[in-house]
Structure formats: C-alpha cells, structure tokens
C-alpha positions in Angstrom: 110.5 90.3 87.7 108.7 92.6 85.6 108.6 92.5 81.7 108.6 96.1 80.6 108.2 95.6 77.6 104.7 93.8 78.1 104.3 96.4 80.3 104.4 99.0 77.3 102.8 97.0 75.0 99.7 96.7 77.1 99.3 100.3 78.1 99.8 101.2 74.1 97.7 99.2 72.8 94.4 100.1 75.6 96.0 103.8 75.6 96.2 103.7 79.1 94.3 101.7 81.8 91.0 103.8 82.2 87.8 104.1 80.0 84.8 106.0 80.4 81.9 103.9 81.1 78.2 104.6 80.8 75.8 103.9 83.6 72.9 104.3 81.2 72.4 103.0 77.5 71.1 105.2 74.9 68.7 103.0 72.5 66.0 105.5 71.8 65.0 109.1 71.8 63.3 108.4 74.9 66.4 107.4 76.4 68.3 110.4 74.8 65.4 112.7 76.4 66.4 111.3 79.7 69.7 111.2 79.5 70.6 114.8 78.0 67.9 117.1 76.1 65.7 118.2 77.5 65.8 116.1 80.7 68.8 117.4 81.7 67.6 120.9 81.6 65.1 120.1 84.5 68.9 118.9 86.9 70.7 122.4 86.0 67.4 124.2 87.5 67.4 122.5 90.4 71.5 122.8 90.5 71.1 126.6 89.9 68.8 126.9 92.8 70.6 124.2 95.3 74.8 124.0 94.2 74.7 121.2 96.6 72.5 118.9 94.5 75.2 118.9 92.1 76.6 115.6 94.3 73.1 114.3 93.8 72.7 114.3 90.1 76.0 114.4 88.9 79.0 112.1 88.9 80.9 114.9 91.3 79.4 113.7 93.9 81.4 110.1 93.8 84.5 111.5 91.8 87.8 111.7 93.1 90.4 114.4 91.4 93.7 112.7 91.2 96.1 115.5 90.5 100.1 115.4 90.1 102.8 118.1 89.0 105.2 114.8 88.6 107.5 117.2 90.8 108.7 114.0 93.2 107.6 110.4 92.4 109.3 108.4 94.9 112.4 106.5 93.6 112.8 108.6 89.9 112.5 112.4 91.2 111.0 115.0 88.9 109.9 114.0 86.0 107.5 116.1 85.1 103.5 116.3 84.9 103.3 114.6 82.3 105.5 112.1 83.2 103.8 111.8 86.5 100.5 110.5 84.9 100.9 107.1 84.8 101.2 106.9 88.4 97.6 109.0 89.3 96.0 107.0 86.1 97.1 103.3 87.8 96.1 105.0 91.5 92.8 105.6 89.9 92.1 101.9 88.2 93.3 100.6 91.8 90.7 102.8 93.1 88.1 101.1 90.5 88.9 98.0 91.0 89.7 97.7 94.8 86.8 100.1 96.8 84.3 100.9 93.3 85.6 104.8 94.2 86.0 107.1 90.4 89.3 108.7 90.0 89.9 111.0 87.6 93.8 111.7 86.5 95.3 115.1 86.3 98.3 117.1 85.3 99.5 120.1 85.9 102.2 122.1 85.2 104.7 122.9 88.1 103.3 126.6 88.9 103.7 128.2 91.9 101.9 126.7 95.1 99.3 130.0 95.0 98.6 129.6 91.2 98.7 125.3 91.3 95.6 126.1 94.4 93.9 128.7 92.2 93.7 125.8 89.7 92.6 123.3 92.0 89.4 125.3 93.6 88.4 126.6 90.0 87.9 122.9 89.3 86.8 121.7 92.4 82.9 122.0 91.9 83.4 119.0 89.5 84.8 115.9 92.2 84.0 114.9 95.7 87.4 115.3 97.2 91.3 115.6 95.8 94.0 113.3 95.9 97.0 114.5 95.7 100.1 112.4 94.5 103.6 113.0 93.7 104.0 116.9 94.5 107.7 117.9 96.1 108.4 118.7 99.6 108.0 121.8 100.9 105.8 123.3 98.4 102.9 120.0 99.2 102.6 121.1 102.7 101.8 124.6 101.6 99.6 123.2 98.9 97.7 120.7 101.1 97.1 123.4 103.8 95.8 126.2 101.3 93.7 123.4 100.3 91.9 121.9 102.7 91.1 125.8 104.4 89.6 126.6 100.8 87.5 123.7 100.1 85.0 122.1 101.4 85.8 118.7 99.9 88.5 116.3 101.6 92.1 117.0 100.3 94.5 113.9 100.6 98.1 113.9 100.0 98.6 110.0 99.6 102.8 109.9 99.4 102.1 111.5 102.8 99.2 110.0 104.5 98.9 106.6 102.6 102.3 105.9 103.4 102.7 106.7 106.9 99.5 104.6 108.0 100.9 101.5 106.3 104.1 102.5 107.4 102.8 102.1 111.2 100.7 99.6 110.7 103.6 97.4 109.1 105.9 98.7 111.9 103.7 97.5 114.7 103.4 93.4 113.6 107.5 93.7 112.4 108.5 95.1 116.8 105.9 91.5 117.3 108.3 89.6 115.0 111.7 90.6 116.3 109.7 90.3 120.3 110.8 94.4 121.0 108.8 97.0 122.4 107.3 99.2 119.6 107.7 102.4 121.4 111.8 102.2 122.5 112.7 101.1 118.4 114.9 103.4 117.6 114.3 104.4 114.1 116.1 106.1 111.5 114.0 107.6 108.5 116.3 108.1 105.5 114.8 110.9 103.0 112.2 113.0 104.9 110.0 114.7 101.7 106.7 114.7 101.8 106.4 110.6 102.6 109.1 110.6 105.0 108.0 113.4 107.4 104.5 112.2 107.3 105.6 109.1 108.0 108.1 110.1 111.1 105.3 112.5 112.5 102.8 109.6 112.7 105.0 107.3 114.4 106.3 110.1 116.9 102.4 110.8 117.6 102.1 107.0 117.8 104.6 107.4 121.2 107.9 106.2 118.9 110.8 109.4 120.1 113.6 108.0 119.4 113.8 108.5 115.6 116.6 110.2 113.2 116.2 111.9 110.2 118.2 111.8 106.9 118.4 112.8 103.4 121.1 112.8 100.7 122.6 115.9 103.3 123.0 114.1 106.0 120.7 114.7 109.7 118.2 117.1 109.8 119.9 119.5 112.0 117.4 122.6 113.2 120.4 124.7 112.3 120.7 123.9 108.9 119.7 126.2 105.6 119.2 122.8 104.0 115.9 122.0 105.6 112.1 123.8 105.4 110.3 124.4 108.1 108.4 121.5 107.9 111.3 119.2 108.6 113.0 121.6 111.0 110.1 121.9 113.5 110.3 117.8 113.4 113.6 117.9 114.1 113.3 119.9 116.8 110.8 117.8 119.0 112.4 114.1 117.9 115.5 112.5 120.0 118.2 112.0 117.4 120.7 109.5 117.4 124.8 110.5 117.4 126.5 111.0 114.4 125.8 113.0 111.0 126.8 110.8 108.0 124.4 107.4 107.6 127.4 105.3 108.1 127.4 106.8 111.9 123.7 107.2 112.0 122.7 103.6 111.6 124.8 102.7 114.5 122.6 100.6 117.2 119.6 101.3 114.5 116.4 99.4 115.4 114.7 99.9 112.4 115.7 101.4 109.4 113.1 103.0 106.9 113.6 104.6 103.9 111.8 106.6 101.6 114.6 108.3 99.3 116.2 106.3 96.6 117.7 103.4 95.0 120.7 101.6 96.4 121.2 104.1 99.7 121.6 101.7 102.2 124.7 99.2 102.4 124.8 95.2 103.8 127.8 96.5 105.8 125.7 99.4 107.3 122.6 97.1 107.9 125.3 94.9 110.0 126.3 98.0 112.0 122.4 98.4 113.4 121.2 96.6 116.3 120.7 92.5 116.6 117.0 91.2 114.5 117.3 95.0 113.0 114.1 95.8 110.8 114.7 97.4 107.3 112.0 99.3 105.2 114.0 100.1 102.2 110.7 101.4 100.1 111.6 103.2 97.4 110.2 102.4 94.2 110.6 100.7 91.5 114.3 99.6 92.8 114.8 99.8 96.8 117.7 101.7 99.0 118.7 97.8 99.6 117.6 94.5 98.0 116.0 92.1 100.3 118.9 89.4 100.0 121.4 91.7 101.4 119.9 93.3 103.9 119.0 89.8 105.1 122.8 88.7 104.7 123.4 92.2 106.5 121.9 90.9 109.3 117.9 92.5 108.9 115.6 90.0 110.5 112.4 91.8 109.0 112.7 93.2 105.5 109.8 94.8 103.8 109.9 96.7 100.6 107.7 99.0 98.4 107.6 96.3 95.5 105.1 93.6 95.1 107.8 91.3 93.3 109.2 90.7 96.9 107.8 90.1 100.1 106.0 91.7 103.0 104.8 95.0 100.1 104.7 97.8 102.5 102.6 100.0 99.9 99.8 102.7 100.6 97.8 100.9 97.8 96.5 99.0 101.5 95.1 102.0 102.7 93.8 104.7 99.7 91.3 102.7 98.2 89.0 102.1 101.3 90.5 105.3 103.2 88.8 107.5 100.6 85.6 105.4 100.2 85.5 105.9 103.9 85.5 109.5 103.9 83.3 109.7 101.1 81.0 107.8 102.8 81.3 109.7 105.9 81.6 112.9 104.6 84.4 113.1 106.6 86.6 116.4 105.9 89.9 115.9 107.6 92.2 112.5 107.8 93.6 113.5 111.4 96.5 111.4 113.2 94.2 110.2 115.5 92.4 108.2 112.2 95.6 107.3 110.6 96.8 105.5 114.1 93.0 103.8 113.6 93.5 102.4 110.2 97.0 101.3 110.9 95.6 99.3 114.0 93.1 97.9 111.9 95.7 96.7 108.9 98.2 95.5 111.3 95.3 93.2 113.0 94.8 91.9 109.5 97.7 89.8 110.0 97.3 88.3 113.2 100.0 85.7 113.8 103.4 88.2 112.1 106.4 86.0 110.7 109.7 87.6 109.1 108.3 87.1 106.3 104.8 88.2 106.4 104.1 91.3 108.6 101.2 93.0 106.6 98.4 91.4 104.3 98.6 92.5 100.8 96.6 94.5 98.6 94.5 91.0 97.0 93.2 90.2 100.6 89.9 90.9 100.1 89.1 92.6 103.5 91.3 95.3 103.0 88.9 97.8 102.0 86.1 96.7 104.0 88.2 96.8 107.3 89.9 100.1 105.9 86.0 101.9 105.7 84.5 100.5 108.9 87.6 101.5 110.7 86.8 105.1 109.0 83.3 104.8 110.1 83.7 103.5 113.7 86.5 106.9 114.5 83.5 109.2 113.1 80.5 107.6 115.2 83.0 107.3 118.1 
C-alpha cells in the first residue's frame, strides 16, 4: 500500500515533481548572445513575418498545455483547480519520463465553458496541442468541441479518450480469458461522466450493443431531466438491460465497469451477474469493489484503476505515446476509428491473457513505441 506520508514528504521537499530544464548552458557572453540578446531578436523577426516558425524556434512547438478546473477527478469529485493540479503536474512527469513529450500544468478557475475557451485560445500560441484532464460532464463536451473547431492544435480530453482506449483494449484480452464472444458481453457502465460515456461510445462503435448505463440515479433513461444530452442521445441508440436500480441492473451482467466511485458495487451484486463475470471497478484511489470480493463474488477477471493491484486498467498506457504520435503526425483529431487502433495494438501487447494479467503495464517498455507507430500506421493508411 501506499505511504502518504512519504508521499507528502517527497512532493514538499522537491515542491512538486517538475523542474525547468535548460537545453543550453550559459558560460559566456557569447553563449548569452545566442541564447537571448541580441540573438533572439533575429527569431522574433522571422516569427513576426511567419507565426508558424514559432514551432520551429520555440519550445511551443513540442509543448503540451495540461489544463484542469479540478471540477471532476475521478474517485474525489470536485475539488477544485487547485486541488486538481497534482493530477495534470504527475500526467506531465509521466509524459517526461515515459514518451520525452513536455507538459505544462494549468489551473483554471471553474468559469463558464465560453469564458474557460476564451482562456484556452488566448494561450494557445504558446503549446503544440491541449490536454485536457479532470473537467465535469456536460460542460467538457462543450468545452472540447469549442475547442478543437477554434484551434488548430490537437485538443485531448484524456478522462475521456485515454480511458476508453484502454478500457477496450483491456476489454478485448478479459472476453479471451473468460472464452466469450466480445461483441454479445453484455456490459453495464456504472457512472457515465465524461470517462464513462467515452468509454461506452467506443465500445458500442467497437460492435458491443448490449450495454447499460448508470450513475448514482439509477439507468439513463432518455426521459429523464437528470441526464444531458450527451448521455441521453447514448441512451437512445444502446440496448439496455431490465431493471432501474443496480441491484436489478447487474442481473445476468457480463461485464461490469465502473467509472464513479468508491465502494459502489457489492460481492452479493457481483454474484447476481453472469458465470466468469468480468469486473472493472476503476475508480481511483479506492475502487467501486476491492479485488478480493469481487473475486469471492464470483468475478473471474478483475481489473482496477490502481497499480497496487493487478491487471492496472489506467490511461497512463495510452497518453504518453498517443500524444507523441499526434505530435509527430501532426495529426488534429483522435477519431474512434484511431482509438479502436491503439486499443488493438495494447491488447496485442499481451498475447497469451490469464485472469490475472489482461493488459501490460505502464513499465513495459514498448508501450509508447507500439502506442506511436499504431498512430502513424492509421495516418499513412
């Protein structure tokens, strides 16, 4: 388990995880000449005449914005922008040390979704694409869109796309392990925010229909003023199980996955869904069930979001060289088409699936590499 308090002693006493790093030393004038005045002088002319040498000459053309409002971190709810920034500063050390990519962490304050994208594009000129992390459902759908028709960056939402791709590719060695057909599972997705929607939309593209979705309300029902759009128009196309409450829902179950909170999910529910059930209980840091009783529930496959138990179904497998891939590409738009492509190509990471290993993890060191040529080899297609 994890010791927080060396946990908080080591982010105090380095004040964080990140530094600033220089690519160049600065022993003489010379090198001071070169480096800023008057050498630098020469770059803003050529900048002034060409905005797109910028990427050229300046670190914006290999830095990523990592930007949280701290409005829904997955597992402790809102808690703040500030509170949200040791989530985007880790995502951008992982970044560092996994694919070489430069992330820089950002808060801002929980504005409306018009004022939150004014911000964004009046900073934009400084990175080569924006991550976003942590923003509440609906008002990240709105945000993303505005987005990614203002800029001409990439714009990722990594609770949503991250998630679902290793979601899927997870999903497709655990139907190997448990010998049923991936595309008759039927599978229930408890808490549809920005992670779960994502993630249910993939896997309905992916040719999964039968899937149900929950939150704390109960089923998304079309009729219901408790759901957006977003979730409604989901709802609308998916084929839902019988039943309203989760203790009727998870009935017959194939696979459960959740992306909502702690403690959700009961070992007596778990035994209510079908025989070698699968269970995603993902929510972070403390799952909807612990591994042991969803195992004693009955689960034959049990994955969490947690590296301190096995099979870590975590989009830290698929940012780091999913980004470096579109930067390298200069690839706009992560479609579903190149989400099912990086899923294939994590699940075939893992070629002979057990119960307890379904997906590699985050330390094997063709992650990335896989992750970027996959990237590469849907743009040349």
């Amino acid at each position: 388990m994890v010791d927080f308090n060396k946990v908080l002693e080591l982010h105090q006493h380095h004040t964080g995880v990140l530094d600033i790093k220089a690519d160049i030393a600065i022993t003489s004038k010379d090198d001071l000449a070169q480096a800023y005045t008057p050498g630098v002088a020469e770059l803003a002319r050529r900048i002034e005449a060409d905005a797109s040498a910028k990427n050229k000459f300046t670190m914006s053309g290999k830095l990523v914005a990592l930007i949280t409002d701290g409005s829904a971190v997955l597992g402790l709810g809102n808690i703040g922008p500030a509170g949200g920034l040791p989530i985007v500063e880790g995502k951008a050390l992982i970044y560092k040390n996994f694919s070489g990519v430069d992330g820089l962490p950002i808060a801002i304050e929980q504005v409306p979704v018009d004022e939150m994208v004014a911000t964004i594009k009046n900073i934009a000129k400084s990175f080569a694409g924006i991550h976003l992390e942590d923003i509440a459902a609906p008002r990240c759908f709105e945000l993303e869109e505005k987005l990614k028709a203002s800029l001409a960056i990439p714009v990722y939402h990594d609770d949503q796309t991250g998630t679902a791709i290793v979601v899927l590719a997870a999903l497709i060695n655990a139907a190997k392990v448990v010998n049923k057909p991936l595309k008759d599972l039927k599978v229930l997705v408890h808490g549809v925010g920005a992670s779960g929607l994502a993630t249910a939309k993939l896997l309905y593209h992916y040719g999964i229909q039968k899937i149900s979705l929950m939150d704390r309300y109960g089923k998304v029902e079309t009729t219901s003023p408790d759901y957006n759009p977003y979730q409604k128009a989901l709802a609308a196309k998916v084929t839902q199980s019988k039943g309203q409450t989760l203790d009727e829902v998870i009935e017959g179950q194939d696979v459960f996955i959740g992306l909502s909170d702690k403690e959700v999910l009961s070992q007596q529910q778990v035994a209510k869904m079908a025989k070698d059930s699968i269970v995603f209980a993902l929510a972070n840091p403390i799952p909807e069930i612990l591994p042991q009783l969803a195992h004693a529930g009955g689960a034959k496959v049990v994955a969490t979001g947690s590296s301190q138990y096995p099979n870590q179904v975590n989009n830290v497998l698929a940012f780091p060289g999913l980004f470096k891939g579109v930067l390298a590409t200069q690839l706009k738009d992560i479609s579903l088409e190149l989400q099912v492509a990086v899923a294939q190509a994590l699940s075939a990471l893992t070629s002979k699936p057990t119960p307890e290993k379904i997906i590699t993890d985050v330390f094997d060191e063709r992650v990335v590499s896989v992750v970027v040529k996959a990237v590469k080899a849907f743009v040349n297609h």
